[in-house]
PAMIMAR-896484 format. One line per field, with one value per atom (N, C-alpha, C): x negated, y negated, z negated; chain. Coordinates in nm, 3 decimals. Each point is the difference from the previous one (the first is absolute). Layout:
N
x: [X  ...]
y: [Y  ...]
z: [Z  ...]
chain: [A  ...]
END
This chain:
276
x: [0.615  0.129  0.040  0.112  0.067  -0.069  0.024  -0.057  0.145  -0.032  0.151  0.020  0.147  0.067  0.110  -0.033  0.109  -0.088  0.038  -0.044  -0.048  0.091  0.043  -0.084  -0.037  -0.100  -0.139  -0.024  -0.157  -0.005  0.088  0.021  -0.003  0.085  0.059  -0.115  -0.110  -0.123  -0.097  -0.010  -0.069  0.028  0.088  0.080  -0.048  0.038  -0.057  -0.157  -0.080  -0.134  -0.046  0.038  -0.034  0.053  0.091  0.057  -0.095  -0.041  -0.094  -0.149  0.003  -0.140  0.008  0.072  0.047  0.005  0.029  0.048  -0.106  -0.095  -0.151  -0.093  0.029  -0.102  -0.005  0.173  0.015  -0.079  0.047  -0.015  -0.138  -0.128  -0.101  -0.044  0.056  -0.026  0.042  0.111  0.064  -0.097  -0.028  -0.096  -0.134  -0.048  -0.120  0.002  0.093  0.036  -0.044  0.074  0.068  -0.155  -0.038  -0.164  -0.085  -0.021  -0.092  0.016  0.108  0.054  0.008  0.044  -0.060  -0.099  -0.102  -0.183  -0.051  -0.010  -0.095  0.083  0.119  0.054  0.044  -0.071  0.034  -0.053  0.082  -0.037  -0.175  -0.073  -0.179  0.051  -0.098  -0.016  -0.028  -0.148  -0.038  0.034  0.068  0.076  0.150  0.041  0.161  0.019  0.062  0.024  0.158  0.039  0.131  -0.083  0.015  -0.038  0.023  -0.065  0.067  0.156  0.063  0.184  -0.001  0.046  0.034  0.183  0.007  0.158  0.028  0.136  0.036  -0.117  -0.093  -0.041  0.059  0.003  0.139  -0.052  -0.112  -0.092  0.101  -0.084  0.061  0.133  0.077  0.115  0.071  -0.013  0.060  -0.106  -0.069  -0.089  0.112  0.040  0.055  0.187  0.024  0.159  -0.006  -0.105  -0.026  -0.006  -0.078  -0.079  0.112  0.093  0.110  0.112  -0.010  0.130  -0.054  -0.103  -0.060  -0.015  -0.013  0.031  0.158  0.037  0.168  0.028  -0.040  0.092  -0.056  -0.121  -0.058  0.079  0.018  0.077  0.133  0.059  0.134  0.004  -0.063  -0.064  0.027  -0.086  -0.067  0.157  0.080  0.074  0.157  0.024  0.098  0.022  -0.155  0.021  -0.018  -0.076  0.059  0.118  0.057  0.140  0.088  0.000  0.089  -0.035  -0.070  -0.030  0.026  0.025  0.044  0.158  0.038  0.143  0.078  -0.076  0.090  0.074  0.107  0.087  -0.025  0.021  -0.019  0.153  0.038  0.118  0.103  -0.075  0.052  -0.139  0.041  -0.107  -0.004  -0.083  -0.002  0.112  0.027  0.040  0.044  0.112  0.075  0.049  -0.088  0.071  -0.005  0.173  0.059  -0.066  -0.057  -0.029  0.075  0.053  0.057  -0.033  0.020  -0.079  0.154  -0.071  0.099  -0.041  0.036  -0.023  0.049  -0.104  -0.147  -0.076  0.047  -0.043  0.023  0.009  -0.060  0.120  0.067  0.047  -0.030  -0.019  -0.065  0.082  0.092  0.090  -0.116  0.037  -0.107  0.119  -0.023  0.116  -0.084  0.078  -0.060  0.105  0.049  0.115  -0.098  0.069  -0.076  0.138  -0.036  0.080  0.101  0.121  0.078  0.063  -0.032  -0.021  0.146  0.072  0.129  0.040  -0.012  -0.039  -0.050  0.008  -0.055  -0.036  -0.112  -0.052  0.024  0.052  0.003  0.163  0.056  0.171  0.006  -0.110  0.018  0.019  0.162  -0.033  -0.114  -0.051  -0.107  -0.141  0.035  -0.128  0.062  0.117  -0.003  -0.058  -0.079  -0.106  -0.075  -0.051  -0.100  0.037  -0.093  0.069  -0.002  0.065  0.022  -0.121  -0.091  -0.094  -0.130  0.064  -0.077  0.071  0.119  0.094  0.028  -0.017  -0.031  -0.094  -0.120  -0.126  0.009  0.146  0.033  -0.011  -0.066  0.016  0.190  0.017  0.168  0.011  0.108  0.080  -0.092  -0.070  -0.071  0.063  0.005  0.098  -0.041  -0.199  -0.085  0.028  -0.075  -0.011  -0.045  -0.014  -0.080  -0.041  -0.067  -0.053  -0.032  0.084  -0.050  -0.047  -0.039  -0.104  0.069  -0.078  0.008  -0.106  -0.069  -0.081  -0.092  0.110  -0.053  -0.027  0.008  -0.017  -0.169  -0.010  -0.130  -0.022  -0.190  0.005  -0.050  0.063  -0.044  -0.126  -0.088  -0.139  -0.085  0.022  -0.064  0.009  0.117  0.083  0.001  -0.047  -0.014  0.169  0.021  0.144  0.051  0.119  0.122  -0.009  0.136  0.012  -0.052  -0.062  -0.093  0.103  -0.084  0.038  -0.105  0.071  -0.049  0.000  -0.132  -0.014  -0.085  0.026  -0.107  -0.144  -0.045  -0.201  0.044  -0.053  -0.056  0.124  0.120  0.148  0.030  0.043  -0.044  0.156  -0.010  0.147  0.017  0.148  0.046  0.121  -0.095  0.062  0.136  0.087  0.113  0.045  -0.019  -0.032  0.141  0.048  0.108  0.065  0.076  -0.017  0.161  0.011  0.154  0.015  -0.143  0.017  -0.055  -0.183  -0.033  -0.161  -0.044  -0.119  -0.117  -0.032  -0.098  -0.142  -0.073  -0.123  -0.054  0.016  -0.035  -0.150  -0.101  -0.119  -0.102  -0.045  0.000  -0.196  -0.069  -0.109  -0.120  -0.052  -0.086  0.086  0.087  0.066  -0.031  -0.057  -0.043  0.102  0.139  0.098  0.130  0.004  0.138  0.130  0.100  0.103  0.093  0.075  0.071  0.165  0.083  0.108  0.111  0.069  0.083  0.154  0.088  0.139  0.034  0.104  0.097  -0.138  -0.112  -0.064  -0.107  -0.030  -0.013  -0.173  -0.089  -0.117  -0.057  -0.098  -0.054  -0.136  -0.088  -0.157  0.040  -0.108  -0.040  -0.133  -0.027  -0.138  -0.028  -0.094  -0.057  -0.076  0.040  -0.056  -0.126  -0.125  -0.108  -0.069  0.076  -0.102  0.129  -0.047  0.078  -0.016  0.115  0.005  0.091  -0.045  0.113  -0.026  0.035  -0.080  0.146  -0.069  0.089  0.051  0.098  0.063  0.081  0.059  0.021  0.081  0.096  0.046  -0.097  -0.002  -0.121  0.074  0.122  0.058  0.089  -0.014  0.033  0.141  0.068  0.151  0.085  -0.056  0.082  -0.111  0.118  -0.106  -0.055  0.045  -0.036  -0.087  -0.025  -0.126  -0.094  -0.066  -0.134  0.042  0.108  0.083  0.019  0.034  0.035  -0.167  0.013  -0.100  0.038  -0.081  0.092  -0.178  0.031  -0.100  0.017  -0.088  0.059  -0.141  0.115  -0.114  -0.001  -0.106  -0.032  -0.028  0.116  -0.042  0.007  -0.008  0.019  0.159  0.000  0.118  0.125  -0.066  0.092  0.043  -0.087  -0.001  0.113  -0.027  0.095  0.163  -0.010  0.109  0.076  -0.087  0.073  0.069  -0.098  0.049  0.138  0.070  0.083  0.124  -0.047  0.106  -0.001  -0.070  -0.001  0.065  -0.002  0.085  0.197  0.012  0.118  -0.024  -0.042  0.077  0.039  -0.046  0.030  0.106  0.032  0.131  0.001  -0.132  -0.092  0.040  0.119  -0.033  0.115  -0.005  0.068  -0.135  0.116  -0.118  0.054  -0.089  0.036  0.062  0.099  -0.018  -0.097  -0.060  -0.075  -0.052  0.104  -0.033  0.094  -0.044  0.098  0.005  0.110  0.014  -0.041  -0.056  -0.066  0.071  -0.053  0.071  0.028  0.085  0.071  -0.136  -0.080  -0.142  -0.015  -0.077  -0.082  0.099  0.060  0.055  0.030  -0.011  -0.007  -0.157  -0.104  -0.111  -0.071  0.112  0.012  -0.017  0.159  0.075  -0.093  -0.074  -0.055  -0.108  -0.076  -0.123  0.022  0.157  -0.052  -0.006]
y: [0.701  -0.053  -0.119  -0.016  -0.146  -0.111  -0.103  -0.128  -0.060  -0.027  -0.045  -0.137  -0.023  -0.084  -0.067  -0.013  -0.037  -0.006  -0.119  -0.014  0.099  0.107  0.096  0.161  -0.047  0.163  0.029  -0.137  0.017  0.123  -0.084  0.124  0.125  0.037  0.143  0.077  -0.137  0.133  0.022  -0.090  0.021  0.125  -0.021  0.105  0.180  -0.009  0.106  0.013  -0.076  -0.004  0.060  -0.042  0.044  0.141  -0.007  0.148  0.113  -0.066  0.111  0.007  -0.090  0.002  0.057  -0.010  0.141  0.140  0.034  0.155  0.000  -0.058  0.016  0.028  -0.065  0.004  0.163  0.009  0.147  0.110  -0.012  0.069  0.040  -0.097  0.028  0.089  -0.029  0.061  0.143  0.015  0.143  0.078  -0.069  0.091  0.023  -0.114  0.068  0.076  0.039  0.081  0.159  -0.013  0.110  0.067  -0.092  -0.010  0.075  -0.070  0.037  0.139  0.052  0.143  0.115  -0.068  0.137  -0.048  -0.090  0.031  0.044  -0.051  0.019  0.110  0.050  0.122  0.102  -0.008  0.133  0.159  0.085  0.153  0.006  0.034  0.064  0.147  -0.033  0.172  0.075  -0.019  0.067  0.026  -0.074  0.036  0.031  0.111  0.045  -0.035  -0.164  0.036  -0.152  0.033  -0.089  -0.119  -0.161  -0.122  -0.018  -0.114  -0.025  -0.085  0.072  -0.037  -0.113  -0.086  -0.139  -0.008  0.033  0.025  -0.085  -0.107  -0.030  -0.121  -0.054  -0.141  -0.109  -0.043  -0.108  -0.108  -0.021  -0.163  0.016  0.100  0.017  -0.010  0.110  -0.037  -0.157  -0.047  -0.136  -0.097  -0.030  -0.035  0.046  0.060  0.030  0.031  -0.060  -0.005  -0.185  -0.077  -0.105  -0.072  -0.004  -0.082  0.011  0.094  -0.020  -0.125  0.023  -0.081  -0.152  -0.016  -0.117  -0.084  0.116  -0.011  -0.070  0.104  -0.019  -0.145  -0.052  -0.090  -0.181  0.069  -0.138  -0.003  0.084  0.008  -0.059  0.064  -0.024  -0.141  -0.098  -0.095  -0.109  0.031  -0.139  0.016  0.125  0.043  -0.085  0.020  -0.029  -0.225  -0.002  -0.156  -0.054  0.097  -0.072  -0.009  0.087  0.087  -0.087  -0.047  -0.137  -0.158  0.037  -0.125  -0.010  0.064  0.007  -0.016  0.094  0.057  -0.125  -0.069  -0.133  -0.101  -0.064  -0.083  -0.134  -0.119  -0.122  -0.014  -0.130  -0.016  -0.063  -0.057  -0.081  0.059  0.054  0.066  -0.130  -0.086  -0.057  0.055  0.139  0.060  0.105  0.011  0.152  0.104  0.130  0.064  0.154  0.001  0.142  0.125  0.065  0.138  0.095  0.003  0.098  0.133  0.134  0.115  0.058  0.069  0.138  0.062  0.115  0.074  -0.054  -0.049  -0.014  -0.122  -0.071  -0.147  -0.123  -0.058  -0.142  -0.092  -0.070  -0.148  -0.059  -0.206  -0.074  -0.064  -0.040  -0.107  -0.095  -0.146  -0.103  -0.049  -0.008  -0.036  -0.179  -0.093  -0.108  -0.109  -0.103  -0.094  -0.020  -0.030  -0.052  -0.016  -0.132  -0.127  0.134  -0.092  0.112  0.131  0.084  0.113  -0.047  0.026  -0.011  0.144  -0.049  0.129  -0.015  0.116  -0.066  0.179  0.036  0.127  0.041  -0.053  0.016  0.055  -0.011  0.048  0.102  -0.009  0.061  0.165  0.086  0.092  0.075  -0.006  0.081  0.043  -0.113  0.049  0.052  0.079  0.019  0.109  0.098  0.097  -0.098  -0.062  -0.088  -0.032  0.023  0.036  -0.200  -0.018  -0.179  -0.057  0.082  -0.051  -0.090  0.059  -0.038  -0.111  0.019  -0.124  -0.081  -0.002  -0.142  -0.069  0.021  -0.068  -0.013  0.005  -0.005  -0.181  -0.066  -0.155  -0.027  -0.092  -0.034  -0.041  0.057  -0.041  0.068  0.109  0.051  0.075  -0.043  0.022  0.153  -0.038  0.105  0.045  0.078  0.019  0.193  0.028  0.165  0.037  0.055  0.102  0.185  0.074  0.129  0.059  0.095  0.072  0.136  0.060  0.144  0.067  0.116  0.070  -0.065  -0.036  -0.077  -0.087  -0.117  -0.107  -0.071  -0.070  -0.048  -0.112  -0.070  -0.117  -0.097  -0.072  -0.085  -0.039  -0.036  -0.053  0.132  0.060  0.126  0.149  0.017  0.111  0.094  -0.032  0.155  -0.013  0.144  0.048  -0.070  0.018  -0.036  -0.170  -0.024  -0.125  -0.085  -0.163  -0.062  -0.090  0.038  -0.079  -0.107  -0.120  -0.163  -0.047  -0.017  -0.089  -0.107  -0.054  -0.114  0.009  -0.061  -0.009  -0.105  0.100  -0.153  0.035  0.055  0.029  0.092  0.022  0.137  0.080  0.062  0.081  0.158  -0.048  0.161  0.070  0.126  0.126  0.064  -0.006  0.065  0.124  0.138  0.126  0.061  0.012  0.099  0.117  0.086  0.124  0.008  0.024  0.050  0.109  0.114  0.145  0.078  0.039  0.077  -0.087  0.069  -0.083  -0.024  -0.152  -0.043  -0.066  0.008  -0.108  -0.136  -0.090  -0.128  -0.013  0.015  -0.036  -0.129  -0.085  -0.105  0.042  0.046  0.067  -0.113  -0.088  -0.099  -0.071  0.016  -0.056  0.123  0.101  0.085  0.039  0.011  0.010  0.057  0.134  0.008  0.062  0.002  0.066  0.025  0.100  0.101  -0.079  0.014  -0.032  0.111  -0.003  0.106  -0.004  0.064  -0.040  -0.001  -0.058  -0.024  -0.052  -0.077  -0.067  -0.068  -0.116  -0.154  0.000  0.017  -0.060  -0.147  -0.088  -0.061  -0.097  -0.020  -0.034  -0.144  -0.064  -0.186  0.038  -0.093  -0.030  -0.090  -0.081  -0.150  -0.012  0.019  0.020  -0.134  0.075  -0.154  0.032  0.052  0.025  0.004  -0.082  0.002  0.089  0.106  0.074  0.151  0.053  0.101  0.135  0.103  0.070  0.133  0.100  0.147  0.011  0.059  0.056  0.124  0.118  0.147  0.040  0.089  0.122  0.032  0.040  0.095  0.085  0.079  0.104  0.050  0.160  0.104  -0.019  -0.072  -0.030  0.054  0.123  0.042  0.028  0.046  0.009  -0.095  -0.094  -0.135  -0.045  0.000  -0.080  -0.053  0.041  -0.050  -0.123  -0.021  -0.104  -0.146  0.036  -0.099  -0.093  -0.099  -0.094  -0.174  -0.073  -0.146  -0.040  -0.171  -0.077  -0.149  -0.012  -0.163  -0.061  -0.100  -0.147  -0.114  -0.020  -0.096  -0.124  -0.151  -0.101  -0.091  -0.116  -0.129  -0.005  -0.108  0.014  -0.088  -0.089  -0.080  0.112  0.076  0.090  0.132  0.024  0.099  -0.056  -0.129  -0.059  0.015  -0.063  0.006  0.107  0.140  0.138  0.039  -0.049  0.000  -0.048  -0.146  -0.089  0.097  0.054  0.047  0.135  0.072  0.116  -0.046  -0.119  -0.082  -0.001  -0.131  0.032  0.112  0.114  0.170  0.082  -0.143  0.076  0.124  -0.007  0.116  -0.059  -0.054  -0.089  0.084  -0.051  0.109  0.111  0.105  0.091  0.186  0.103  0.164  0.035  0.097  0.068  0.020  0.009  0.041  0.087  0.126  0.153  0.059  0.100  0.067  -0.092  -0.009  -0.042  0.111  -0.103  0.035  0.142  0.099  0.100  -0.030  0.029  0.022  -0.025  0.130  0.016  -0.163  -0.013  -0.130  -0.111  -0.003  -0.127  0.018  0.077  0.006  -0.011  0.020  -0.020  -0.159  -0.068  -0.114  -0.037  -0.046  -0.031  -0.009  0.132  0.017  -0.075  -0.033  -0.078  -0.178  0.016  -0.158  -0.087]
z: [-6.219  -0.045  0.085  0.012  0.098  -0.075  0.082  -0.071  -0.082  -0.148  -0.062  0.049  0.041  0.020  -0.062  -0.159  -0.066  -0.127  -0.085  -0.114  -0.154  0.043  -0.129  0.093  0.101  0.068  -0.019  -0.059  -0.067  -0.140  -0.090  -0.083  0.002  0.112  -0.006  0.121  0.042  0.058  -0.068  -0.105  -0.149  -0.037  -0.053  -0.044  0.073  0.077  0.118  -0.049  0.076  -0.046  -0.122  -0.058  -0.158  -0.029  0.070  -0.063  0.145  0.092  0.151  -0.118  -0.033  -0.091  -0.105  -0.090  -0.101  0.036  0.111  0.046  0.058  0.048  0.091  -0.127  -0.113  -0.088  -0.059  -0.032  -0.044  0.086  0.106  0.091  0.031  0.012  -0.013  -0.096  -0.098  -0.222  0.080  0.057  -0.009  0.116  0.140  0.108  -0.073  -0.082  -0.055  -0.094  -0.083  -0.102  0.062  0.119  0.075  0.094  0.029  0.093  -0.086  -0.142  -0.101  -0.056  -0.014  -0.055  0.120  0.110  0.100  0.025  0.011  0.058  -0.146  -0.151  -0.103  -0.075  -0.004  -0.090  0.106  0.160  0.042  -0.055  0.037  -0.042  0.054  -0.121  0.050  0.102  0.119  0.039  -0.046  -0.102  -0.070  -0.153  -0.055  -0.160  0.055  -0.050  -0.019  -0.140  -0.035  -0.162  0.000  -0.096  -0.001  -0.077  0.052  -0.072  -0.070  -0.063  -0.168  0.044  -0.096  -0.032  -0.091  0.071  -0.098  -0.007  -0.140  -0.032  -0.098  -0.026  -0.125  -0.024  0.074  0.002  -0.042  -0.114  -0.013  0.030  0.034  0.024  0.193  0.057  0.142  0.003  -0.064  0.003  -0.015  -0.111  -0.018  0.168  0.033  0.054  0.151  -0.003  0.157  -0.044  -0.109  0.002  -0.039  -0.063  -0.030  0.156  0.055  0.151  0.083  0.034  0.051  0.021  -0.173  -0.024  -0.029  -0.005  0.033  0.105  0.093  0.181  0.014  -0.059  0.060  -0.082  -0.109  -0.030  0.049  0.035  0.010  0.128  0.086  0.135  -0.050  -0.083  -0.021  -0.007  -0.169  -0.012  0.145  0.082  0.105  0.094  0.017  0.125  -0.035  -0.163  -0.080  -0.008  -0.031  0.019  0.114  0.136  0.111  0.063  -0.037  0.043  -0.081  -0.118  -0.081  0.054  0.041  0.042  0.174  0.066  0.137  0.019  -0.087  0.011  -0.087  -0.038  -0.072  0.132  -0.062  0.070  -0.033  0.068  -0.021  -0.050  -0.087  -0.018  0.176  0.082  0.085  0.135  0.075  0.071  0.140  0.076  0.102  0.084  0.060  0.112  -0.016  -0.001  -0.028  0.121  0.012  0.169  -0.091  0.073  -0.072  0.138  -0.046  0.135  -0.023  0.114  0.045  0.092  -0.052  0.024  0.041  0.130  0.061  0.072  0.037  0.093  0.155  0.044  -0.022  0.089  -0.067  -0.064  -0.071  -0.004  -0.083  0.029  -0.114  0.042  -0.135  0.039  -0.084  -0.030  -0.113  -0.057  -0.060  0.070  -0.074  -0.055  -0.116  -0.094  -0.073  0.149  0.001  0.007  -0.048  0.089  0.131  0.112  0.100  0.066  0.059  0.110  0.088  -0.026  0.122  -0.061  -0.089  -0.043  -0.218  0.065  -0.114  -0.097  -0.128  -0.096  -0.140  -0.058  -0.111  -0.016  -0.038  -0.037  -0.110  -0.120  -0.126  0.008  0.088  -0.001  0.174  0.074  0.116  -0.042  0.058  0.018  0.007  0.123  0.087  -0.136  -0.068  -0.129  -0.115  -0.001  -0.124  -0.075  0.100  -0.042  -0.088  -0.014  -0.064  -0.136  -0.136  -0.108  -0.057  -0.064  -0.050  -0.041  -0.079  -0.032  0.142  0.112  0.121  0.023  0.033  0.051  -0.076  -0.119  -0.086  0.032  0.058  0.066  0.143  0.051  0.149  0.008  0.089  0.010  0.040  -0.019  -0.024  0.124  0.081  0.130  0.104  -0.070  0.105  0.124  0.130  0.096  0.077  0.007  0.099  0.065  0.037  0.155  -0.024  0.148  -0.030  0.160  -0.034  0.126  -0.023  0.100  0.001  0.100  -0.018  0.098  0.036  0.082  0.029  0.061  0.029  -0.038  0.149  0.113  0.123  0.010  -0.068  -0.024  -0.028  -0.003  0.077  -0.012  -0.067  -0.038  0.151  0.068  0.115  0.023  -0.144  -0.001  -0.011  -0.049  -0.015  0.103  -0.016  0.079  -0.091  -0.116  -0.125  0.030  -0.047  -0.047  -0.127  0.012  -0.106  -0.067  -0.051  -0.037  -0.044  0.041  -0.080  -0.173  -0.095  -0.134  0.012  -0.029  -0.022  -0.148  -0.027  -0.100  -0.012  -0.103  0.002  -0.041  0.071  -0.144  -0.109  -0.081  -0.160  -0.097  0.064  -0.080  -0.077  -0.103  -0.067  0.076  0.001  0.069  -0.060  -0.048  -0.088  0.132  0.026  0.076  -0.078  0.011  -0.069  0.081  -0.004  0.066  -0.055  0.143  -0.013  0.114  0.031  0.082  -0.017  0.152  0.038  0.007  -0.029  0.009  -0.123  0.058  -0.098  0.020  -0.110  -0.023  0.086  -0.002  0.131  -0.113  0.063  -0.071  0.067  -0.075  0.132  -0.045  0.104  -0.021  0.118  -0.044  0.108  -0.058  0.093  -0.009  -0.073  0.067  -0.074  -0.091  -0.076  -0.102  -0.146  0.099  -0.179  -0.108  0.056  -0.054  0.062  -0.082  0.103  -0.124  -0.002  -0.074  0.012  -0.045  0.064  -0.006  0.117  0.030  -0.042  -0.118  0.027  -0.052  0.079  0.014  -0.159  -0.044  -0.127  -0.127  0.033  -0.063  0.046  -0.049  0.040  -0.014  0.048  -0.016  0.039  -0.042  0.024  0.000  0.079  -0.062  0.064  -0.032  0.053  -0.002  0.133  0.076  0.036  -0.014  0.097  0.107  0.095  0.149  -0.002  -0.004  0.026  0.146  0.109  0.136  0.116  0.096  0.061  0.145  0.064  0.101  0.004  0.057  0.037  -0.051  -0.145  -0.007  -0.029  0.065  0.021  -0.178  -0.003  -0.084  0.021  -0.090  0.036  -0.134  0.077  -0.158  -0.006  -0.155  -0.116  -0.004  -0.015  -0.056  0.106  0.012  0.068  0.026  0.082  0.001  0.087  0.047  0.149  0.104  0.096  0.185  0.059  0.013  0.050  -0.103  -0.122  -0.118  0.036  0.108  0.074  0.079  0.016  0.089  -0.060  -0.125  -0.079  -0.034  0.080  0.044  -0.048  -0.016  0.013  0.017  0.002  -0.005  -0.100  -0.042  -0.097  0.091  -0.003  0.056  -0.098  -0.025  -0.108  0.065  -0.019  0.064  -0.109  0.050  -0.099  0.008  -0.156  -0.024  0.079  0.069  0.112  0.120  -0.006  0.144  -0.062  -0.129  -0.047  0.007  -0.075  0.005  0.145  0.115  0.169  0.028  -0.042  0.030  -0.059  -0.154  -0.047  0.094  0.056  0.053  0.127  0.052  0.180  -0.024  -0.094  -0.058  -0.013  -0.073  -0.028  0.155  0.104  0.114  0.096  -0.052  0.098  -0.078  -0.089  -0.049  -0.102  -0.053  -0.106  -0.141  -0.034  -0.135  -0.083  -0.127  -0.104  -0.015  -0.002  -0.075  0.065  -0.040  0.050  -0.123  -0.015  -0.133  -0.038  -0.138  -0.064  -0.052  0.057  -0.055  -0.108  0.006  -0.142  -0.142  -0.058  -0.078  -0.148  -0.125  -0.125  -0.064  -0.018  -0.041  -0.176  -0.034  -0.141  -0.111  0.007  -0.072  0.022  0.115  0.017  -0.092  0.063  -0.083  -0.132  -0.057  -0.132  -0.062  0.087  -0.002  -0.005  0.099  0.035  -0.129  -0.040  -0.107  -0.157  -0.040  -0.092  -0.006  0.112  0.003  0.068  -0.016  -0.064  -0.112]
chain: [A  A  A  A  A  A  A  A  A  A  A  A  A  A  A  A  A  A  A  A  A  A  A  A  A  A  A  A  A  A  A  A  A  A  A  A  A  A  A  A  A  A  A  A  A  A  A  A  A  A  A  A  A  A  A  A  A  A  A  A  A  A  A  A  A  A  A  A  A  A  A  A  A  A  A  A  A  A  A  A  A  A  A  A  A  A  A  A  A  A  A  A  A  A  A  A  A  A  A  A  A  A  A  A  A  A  A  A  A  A  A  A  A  A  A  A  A  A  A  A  A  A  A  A  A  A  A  A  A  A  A  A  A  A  A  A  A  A  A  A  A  A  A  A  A  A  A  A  A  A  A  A  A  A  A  A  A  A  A  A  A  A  A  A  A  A  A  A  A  A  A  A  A  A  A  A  A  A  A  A  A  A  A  A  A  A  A  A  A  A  A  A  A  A  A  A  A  A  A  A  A  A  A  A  A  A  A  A  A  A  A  A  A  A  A  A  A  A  A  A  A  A  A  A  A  A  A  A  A  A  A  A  A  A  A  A  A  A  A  A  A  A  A  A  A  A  A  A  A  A  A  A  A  A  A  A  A  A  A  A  A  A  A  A  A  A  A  A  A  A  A  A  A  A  A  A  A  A  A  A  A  A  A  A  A  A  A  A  A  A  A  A  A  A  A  A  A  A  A  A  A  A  A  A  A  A  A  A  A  A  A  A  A  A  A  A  A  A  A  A  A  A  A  A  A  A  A  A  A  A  A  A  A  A  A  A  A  A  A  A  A  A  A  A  A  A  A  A  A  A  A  A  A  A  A  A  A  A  A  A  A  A  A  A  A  A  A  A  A  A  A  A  A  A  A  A  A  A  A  A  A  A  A  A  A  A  A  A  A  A  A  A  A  A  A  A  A  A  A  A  A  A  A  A  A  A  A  A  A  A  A  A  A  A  A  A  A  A  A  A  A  A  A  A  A  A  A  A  A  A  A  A  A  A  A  A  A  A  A  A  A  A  A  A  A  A  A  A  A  A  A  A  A  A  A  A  A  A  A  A  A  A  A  A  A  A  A  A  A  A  A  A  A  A  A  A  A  A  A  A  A  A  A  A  A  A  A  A  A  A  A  A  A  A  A  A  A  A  A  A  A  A  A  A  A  A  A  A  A  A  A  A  A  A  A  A  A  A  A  A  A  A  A  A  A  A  A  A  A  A  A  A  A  A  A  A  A  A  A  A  A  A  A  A  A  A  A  A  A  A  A  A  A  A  A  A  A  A  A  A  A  A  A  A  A  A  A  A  A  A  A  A  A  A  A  A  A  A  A  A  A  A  A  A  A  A  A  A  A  A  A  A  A  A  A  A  A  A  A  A  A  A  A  A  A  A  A  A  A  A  A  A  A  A  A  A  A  A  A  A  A  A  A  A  A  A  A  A  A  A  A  A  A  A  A  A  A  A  A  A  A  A  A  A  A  A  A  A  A  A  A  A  A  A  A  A  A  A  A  A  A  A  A  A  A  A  A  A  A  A  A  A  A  A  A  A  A  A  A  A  A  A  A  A  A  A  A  A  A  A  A  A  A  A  A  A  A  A  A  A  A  A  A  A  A  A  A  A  A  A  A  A  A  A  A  A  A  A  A  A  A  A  A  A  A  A  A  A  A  A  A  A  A  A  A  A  A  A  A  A  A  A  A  A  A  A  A  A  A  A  A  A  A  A  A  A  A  A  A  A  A  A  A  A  A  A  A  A  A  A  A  A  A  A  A  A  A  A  A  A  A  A  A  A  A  A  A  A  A  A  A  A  A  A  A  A  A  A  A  A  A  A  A  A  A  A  A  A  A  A  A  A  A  A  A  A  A  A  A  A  A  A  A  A  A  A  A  A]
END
């Protein structure tokens, strides 16, 4: 497994673990099951006779409709409270960056005020894919900045393919995932976390970057011809150094923000609506 790089990836290789060690455990139970019944109940050469028939066992029966569902829920159980506990939101997140998914690649709205950069994200067009409940936790007069990529594009320190994403170490930072087409998966690989981007509805996780450097990220989901293309990189620096990158984006004239993608379909926002 990658080495985790973020506060909340310990969990979710737990998680894993426990569940490789569950299906190893079964799994053993089931090859020796399987081992023991063709070597000790094969056909004699010498007797032609039918074995004894074990029918209507209700100890066996319950015993193998019971152990199942014991399996499954303790799974369910450990998967359900890591999964509530990941997928939770801070009220006020350090660092807010909206992703942007297309065919076929990547742009990063840091939805930040930063020097130079005039705006306010909470009234900017370009986000109004983004359902209110996000942009109420938008910081005020946020002007930001953005960077996009394309499938040629290329990190300078590295030379890996496609666009680098900047964040900080130590900051907790909420991904706000959205798609100008059809559905993408953003997965940033030693972060142990990836989730699915998809047009006319709003996803989003928070992460606390604790390692600092440059680590590959990729679509998860089958999005087209090009899919294998769709590449980026996040570089994890300190937060003075994240900050610079903001301002050096503002001077290349990168400030404001991309559209944001398809806007909330009818359903969703009524989905919205009901759950607040």
């Amino acid at each position: 497994m990658p080495t985790p790089t973020t506060e909340e990836a310990p969990r979710i290789l737990s998680l894993w673990q426990g569940s490789w060690a569950a299906a190893l455990a079964v799994g053993v139970l089931v090859w020796g099951l399987i081992l023991w019944s063709a070597f000790f109940h094969r056909r004699s050469r010498t007797k032609v006779e039918v074995p004894p028939q074990t029918r209507y066992n209700m100890p066996i029966e319950a015993l193998y409709t019971v152990v199942p569902l014991i399996i499954v829920s303790v799974l369910f159980y450990f998967t359900a409270r890591d999964e509530s506990e990941l997928l939770s939101l801070k009220k006020k997140p350090d660092v807010t960056v909206n992703v942007v998914g297309f065919q076929w690649s990547w742009c990063f709205n840091y939805i930040e005020p930063v020097a130079g950069s005039t705006g306010d994200a909470k009234t900017s067009k370009d986000l109004n894919a983004i359902p209110k409940r996000f942009v109420d936790d938008f910081p005020a007069n946020a002007g930001g900045a953005y960077d996009c990529g394309t499938p040629g594009t290329r990190n300078p320190q590295t030379n890996n393919p496609g666009p680098t994403l900047w964040l900080p170490k130590g900051k907790t930072v909420r991904f706000v995932l959205t798609s100008r087409d059809v559905i993408h998966s953003f997965w940033v690989v030693p972060f142990l976390m990836k989730q699915d981007v998809i047009p006319g509805h709003t996803n989003a996780f928070e992460v606390t970057p604790n390692k600092e450097g440059t680590f590959m990220g990729k679509c998860a989901e089958l999005c087209g011809v090009d899919h294998s293309r769709m590449l980026f990189n996040v570089k994890v620096v300190s937060p003075e150094r994240y900050e610079q990158h903001l301002k050096d984006l503002v001077d290349k004239q990168q400030n404001g923000y991309v559209p944001a993608g398809i806007a909330q379909t009818s359903h969703e926002k009524n989905r919205e609506t009901n759950n607040l």
